[in-house]
C-alpha positions in Angstrom: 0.0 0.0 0.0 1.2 3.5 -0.9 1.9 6.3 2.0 0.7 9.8 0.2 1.0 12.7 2.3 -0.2 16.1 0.5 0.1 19.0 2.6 -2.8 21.7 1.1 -4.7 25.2 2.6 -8.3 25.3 2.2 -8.1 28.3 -0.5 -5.4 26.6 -3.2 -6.6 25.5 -6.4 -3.3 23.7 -7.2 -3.8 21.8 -4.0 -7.1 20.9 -5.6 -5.9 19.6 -9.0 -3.2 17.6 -6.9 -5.9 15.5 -5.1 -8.1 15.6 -8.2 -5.0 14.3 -10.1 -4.3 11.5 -7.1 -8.1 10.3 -7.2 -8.3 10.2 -11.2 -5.3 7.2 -10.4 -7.3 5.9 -7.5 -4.8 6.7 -4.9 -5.3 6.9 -1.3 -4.1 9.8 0.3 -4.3 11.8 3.6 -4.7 15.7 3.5 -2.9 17.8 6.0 -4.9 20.9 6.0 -2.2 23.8 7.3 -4.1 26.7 7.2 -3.9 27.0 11.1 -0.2 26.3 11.0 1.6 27.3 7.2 4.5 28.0 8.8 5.5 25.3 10.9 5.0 23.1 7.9 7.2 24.9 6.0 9.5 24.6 8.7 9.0 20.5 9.3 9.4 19.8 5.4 12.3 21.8 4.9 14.0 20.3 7.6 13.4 16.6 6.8 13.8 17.2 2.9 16.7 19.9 2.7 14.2 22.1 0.5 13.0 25.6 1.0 9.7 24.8 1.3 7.0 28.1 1.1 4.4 26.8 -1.1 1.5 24.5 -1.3 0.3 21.5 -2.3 3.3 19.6 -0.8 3.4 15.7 -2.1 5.2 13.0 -0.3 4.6 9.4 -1.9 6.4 6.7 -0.2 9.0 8.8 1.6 10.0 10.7 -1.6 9.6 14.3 -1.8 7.6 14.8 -4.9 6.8 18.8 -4.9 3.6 20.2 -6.0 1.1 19.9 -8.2 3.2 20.7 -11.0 5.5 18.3 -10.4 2.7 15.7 -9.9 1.9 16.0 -12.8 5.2 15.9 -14.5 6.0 12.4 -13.0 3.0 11.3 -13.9 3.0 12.4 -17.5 7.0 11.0 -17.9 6.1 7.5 -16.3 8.0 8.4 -13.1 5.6 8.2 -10.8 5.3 4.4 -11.3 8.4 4.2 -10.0 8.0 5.0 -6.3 4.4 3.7 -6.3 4.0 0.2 -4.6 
């Protein structure tokens, strides 16, 4: 089974098309809504990732820092994203 984490705000559209995208493939995820704390998830994920993180959606899949949505969508478009899925 896949881990998906994506890190969205309530307002985002691209955090939107990332789930949209996500559910289109029939993966499970879990939503972390951070509009009560944006900037200690900026904080967490640029620690554990070595990123400046200041954006959102942020995409984990099976402990590999993905981005956003744009970058979602460019793994899945390439083929890459069936390479970290289980």
């Amino acid at each position: 089974m896949n881990k998906i984490d994506v890190y969205t705000s309530s307002t985002c559209p691209y955090c939107i098309k990332a789930k949209k995208l996500l559910s289109s493939l029939k993966l499970e995820y879990t939503e972390h809504n951070v509009d009560d704390d944006f900037d200690g998830m900026c904080e967490e994920l640029s620690t554990t990732f070595g990123k400046q993180i200041q954006t959102v959606p942020q995409i984990i899949i099976n402990g590999h820092y993905v981005g956003g949505y744009t970058d979602l969508e460019a793994m899945y478009k390439s083929g890459k994203l069936k390479e970290i899925l289980n």
